[in-house]
LUMNU-494138 format. One record per atom (N, C-alpha, C): x, y, z. Coordinates in pm, whole numbers, plus 50000, padded with zeros to 5 digits. Layout:
N
XYZ...
//
This chain:
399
385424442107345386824445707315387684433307329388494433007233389494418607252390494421107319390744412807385392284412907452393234408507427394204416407423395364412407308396214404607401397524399207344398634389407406399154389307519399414399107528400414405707659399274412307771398124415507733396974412707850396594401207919396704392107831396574376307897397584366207940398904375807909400134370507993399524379208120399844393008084399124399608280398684390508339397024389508263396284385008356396554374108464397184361608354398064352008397399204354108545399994360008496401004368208606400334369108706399314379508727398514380408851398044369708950398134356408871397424346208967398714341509030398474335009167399084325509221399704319409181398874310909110399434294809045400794298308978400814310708918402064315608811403494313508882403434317909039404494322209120404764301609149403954295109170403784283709218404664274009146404004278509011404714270908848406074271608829406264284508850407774292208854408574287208930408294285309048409264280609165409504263009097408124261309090408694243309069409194242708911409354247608857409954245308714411924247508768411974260108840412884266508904413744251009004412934250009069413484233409192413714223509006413034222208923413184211108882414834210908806414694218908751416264225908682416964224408728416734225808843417964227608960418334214108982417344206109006417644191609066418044180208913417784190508807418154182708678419514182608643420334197208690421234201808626422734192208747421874191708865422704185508992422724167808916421654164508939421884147208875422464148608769422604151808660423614154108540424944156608628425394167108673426554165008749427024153008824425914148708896426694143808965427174127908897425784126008764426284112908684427584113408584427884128508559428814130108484430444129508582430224134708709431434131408767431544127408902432314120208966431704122109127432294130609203433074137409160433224153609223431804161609207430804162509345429754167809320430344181609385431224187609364431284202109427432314203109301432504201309202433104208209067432574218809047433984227109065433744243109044432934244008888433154238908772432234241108675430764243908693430714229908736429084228408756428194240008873428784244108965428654249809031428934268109002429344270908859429594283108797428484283208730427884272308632426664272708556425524272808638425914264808768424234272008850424074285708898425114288708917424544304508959424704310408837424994309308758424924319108627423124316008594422934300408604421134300308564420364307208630420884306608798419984315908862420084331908850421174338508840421424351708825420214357108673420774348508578419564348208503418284346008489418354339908601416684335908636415464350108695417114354108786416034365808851416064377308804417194379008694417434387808596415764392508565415574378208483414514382808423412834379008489413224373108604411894379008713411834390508764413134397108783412754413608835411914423808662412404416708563412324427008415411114422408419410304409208475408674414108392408124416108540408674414908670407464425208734407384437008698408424442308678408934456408633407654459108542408084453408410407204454208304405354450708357405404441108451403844437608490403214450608582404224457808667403524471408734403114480908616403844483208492404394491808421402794497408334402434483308304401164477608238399984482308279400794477108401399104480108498398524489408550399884500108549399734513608594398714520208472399624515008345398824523408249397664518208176397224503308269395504498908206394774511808322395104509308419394274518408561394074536408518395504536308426395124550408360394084555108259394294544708179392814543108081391774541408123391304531508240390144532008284389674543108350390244548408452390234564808486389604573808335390374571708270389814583708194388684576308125388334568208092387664563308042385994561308074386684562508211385254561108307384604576008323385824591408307385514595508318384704608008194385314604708118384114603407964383024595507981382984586708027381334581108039380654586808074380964598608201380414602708319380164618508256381084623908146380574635208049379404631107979379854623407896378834613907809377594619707833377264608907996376154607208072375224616708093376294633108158375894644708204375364648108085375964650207952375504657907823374254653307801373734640907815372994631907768371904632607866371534643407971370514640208073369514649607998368074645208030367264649308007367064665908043366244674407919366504689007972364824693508018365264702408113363784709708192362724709108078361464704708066360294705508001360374719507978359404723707845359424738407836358174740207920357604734708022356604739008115357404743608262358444731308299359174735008421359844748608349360844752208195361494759408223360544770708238359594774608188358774785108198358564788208346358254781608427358294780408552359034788908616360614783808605361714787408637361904799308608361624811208450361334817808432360634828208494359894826308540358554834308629359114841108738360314840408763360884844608882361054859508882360654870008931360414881808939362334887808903362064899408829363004909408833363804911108977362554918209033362694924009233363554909709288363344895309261363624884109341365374882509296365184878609157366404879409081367914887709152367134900809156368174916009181368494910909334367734908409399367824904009537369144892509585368294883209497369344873309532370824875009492371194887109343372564888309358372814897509434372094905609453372214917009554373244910409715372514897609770372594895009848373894887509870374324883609755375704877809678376634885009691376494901909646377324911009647377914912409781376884918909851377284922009979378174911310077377614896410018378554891110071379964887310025379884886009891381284885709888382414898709929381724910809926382354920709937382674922310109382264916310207382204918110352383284907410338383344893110279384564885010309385104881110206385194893410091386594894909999387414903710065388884894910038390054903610044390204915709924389534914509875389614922709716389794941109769390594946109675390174962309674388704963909639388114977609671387014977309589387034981709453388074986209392387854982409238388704970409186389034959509258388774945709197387694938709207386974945609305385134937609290384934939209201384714956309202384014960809138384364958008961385414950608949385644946808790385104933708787385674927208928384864913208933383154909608891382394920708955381314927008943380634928408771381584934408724381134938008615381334925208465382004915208513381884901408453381154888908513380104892708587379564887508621378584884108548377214872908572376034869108416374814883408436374174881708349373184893608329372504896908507372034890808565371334894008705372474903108709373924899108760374784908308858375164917408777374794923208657374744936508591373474944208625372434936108600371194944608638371484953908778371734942608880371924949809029373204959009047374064956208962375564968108977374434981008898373844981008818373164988008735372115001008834371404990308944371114996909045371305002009160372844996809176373155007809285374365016309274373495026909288374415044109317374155046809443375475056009477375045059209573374405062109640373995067709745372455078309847373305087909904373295096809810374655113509847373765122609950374195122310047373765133010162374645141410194374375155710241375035167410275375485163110417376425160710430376815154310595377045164310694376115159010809376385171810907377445180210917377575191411015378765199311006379645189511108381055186011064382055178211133381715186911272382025181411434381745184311561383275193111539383395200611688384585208911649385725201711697387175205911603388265201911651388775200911748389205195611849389975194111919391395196011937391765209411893393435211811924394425209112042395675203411974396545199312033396745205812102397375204212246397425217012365398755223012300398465232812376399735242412391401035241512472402155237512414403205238012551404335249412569404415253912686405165261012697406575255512772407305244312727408365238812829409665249412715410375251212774411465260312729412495252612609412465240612652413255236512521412325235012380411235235512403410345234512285410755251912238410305259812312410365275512318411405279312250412575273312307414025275212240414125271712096413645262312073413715260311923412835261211800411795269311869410655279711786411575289511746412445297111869413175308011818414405303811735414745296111806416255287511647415355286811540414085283111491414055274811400413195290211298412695299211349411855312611294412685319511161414305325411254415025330511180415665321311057415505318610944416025308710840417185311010832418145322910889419585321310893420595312210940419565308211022420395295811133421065287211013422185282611045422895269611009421745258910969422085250810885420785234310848420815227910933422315225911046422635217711111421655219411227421775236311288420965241411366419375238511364419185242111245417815244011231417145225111251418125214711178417825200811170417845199411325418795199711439418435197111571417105202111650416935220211569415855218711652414295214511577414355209611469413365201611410413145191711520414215181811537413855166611652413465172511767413505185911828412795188211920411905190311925410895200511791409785199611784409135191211759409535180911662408785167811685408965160411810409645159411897409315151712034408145159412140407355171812112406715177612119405255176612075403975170312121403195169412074402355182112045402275193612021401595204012071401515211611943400365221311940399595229211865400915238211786402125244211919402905253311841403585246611814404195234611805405235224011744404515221911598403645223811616402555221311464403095232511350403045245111409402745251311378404095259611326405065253411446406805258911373406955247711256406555235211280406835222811180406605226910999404775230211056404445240910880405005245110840406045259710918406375268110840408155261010773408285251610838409705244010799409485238310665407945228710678407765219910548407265228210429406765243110474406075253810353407525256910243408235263110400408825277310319410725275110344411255263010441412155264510434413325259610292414405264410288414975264810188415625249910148415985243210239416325230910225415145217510212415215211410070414695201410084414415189410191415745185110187415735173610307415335178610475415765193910496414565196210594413035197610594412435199210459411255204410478410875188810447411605178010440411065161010448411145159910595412285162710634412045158910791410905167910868410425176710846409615185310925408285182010863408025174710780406925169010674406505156010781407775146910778407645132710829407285136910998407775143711055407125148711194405725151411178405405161511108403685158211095403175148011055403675141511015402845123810960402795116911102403965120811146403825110311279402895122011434403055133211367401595134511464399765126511483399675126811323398485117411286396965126111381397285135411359395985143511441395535153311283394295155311318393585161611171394155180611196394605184111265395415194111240396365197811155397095186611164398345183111051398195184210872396335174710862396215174410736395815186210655395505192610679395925202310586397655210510513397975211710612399485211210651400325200610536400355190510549400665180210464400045177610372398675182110347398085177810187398915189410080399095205410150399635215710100401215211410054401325205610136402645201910077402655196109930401775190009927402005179409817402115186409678402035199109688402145202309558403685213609566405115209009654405775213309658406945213209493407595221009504408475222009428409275211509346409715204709508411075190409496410475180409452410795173909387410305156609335410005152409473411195151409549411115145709652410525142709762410155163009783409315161809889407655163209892407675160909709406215157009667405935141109700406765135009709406705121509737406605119909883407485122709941406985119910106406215129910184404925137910076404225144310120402925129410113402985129609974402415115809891402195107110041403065101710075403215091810173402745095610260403165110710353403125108510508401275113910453400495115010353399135119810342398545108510386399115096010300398285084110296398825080710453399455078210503399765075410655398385082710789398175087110724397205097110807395995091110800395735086410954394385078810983393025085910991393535102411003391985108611009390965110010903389955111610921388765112210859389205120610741389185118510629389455126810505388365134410457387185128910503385995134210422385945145910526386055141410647385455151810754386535169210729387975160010679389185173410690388635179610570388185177710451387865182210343386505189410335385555187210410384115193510470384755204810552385495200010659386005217610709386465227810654387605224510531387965233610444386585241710386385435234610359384635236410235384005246910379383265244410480382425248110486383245260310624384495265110593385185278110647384805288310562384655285210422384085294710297385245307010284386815301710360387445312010334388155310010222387925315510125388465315109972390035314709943390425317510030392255312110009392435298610060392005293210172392205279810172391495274410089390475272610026390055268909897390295270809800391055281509750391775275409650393255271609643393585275109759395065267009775394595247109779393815247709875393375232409890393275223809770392005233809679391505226309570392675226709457393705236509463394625240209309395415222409371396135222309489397085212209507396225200509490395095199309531394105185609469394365179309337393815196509299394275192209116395485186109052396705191309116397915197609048398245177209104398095175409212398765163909267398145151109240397175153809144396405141809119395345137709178395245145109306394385138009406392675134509427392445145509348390785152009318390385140709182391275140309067390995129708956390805115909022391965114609101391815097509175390505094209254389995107509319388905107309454387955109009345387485115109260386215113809166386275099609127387015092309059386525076309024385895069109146386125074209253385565063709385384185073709366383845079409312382305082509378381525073909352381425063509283380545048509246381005037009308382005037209443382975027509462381855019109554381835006409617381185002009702381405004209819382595008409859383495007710020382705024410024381735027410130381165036210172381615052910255383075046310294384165060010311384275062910250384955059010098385525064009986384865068709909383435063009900382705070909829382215085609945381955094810065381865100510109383235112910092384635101910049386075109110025385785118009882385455109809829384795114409673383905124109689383055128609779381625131109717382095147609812382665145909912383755161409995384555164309896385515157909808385955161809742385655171309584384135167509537383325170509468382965184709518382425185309668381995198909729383195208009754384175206109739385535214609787385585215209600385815214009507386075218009414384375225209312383545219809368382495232209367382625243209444382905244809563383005255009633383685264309572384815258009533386255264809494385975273409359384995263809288384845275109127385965263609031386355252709097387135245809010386215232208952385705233808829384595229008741385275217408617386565221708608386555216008479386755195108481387325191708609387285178808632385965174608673384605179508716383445173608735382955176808632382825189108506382375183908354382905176008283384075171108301384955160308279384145148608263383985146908417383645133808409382405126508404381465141708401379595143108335380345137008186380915145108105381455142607974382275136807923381995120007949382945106607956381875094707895382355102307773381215089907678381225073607688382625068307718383155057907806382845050007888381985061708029381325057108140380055067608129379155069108083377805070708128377325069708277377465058208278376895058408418377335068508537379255066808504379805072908615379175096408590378945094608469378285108408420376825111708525376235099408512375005101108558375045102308708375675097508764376575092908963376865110008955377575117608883378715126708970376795137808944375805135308847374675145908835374185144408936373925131008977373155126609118373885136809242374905134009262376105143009365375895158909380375455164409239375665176809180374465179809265373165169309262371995175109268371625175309439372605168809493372585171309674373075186009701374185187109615375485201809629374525211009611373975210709474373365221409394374295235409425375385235409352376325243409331375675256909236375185265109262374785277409190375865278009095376775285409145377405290209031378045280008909377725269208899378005255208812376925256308747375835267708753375065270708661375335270108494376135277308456376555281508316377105270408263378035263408354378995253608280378065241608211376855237508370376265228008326375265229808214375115243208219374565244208119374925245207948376415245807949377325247207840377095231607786377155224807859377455206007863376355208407785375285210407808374075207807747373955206607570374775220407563374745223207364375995217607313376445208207355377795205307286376745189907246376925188307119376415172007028377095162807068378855155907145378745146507188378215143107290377345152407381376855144507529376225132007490375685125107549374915113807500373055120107575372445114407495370645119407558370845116207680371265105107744370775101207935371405113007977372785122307992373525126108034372625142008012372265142507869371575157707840369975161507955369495146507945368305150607991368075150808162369375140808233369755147708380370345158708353371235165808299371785182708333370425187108340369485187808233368135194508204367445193408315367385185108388366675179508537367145189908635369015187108655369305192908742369065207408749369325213608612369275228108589368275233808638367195228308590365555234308620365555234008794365885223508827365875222308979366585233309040367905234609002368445250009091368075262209029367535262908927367205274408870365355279608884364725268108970363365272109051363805279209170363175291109183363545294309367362585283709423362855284209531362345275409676360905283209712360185279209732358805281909781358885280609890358775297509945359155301810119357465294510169
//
């Protein structure tokens, strides 16, 4: 590459000698421009002469500050070119390396299915233990992942077990202190004043107890005022004992915008076991709380949201899902789990809720699943598990 003009002034610039040259050309001027003065007059301090030297020097450094200026300016942008320059070589280089023999890649190849699944397997679990992620941002993360981490999302479904019977509740004690007492009876008759009835709300909530529970319900069910049946709502949220949740899930399918919303809230506020509160409903088998339970599931969204987690990775939620599945079998309420068997979309998630079906084995989901069967959009995977499951509940058991 040639180097052009103003590279070999640089280069120049850069040396020593340049600054050296400069100065003594600089002294010589100086001492030229003084002997001329002083042969021209013997006033050697004539303001003239002494106006033209600093005007030479002002100009002098004028234009020693304009080409360091210009000499950083240069140099900044040769150092930029070489940077990049160097770093295209270094693509170049990479593109240009020799590729695996087709003996090594075969090699490489040979690596078992079982090994493959493993090693993303082993990937998963960890990123999912120290991702901040929801589990359905893995789980999308998951699903753009290269062919291995499809195979292994591919293989795991859940392992749906009938979960023991929840141990028994533990109810809130009973209190009998008189100001609690007092405002069971203010708060019974709905004639009372709002004002009335709102004071003795804050008493039953400063009250931890079974009948504070239990006057609170009938405030957030049935009383006539909205903004009380929020405040007598938000008192059960802040009990946070699994007594409450039923109480507050019922709510959620209230009347008011409003106090569907801070039913919404004080539900999710609630630290207890959801799967376990939803197994008790199911397995009381008393048919009014089941279908009060399961209609407000429906009506509030809640049962549609809890079926997408039955494939989720986070292992509560899928258990939230899979109680929720058994409370709307129980119930006779079918049409959101053929739903989501019949979701040409997700297959898989079709094939997950049969797997679920086939722990439940819901008898009377007999007919429906069997309806799924003769309708032409199912897809074959989806036809030939119903066919599985069917035969399976429709063998008796060999006593």
């Amino acid at each position: 590459m040639s180097i052009s003009l103003h590279q070999k002034v640089l280069q120049f610039t850069e040396r020593p000698i340049f600054l050296v040259t400069t100065i003594a050309v600089f002294d010589k001027s100086v001492f030229a421009q003084l002997a001329s003065s002083v042969t021209q007059s013997s006033n050697i301090l004539n303001h003239n002469n002494f106006t033209d030297r600093y005007f030479f020097v002002f100009s002098f450094g004028l234009f020693f500050c304009a080409s360091i200026f210009w000499w950083r300016r240069e140099k900044s942008r040769e150092e930029t070119l070489e940077r990049r320059s160097s770093l295209l070589k270094g693509k170049a280089k990479k593109g240009n390396e020799p590729k695996l023999s087709s003996q090594k890649a075969k090699s490489a190849g040979d690596k078992t299915e079982t090994e493959a699944n493993a090693d993303v397997a082993s990937w998963i679990q960890n990123k999912f233990e120290n991702s901040n992620q929801t589990g359905g941002e893995l789980q999308e993360t998951l699903r753009k992942t290269n062919h291995q981490g499809s195979l292994v999302l591919e293989k795991i479904t859940p392992d749906f077990q009938l979960p023991p019977s929840p141990s028994p509740l533990v109810p809130l004690p009973i209190s009998k202190d008189e100001a609690l007492l007092d405002a069971i009876k203010q708060i019974q008759p709905f004639n009372a004043s709002e004002e009335e009835r709102e004071s003795a709300i804050s008493v039953l909530i400063s009250f931890k107890s079974s009948n504070s529970v239990e006057a609170l319900t009938q405030v957030a069910h049935y009383d006539e005022s909205a903004r009380l049946r929020i405040a007598a709502l938000c008192g059960l949220g802040e009990f946070d004992h699994e007594s409450v949740f039923e109480p507050v899930l019922l709510t959620c399918a209230d009347p008011a915008r409003e106090v569907r919303a801070s039913a919404a809230k004080n539900y999710a506020r609630l630290s207890v076991n959801r799967a376990e509160a939803y197994t008790r409903i199911v397995e009381s088998k008393d048919s009014e709380r089941l279908r009060l339970a399961s209609m407000v599931c429906i009506d509030a969204g809640l049962a549609k949201h809890l079926l997408t987690r039955l494939s989720h990775l986070d292992r509560q939620q899928v258990n939230d899902a899979f109680a929720m599945v058994r409370l709307l079998a129980a119930a006779g309420q079918f049409n959101l789990i053929t739903d989501a068997i019949n979701n040409p979309q997700d297959i898989k998630a079709g094939l997950i809720m049969i797997k679920a079906l086939q722990v439940i084995k819901p008898i009377r989901m007999l007919p429906a699943l069997y309806h799924l069967t003769t309708l032409t959009d199912v897809s074959p995977e989806i036809k030939k598990a119903l066919n599985e499951i069917i035969e399976e509940m429709s063998t008796p058991k060999k006593s």
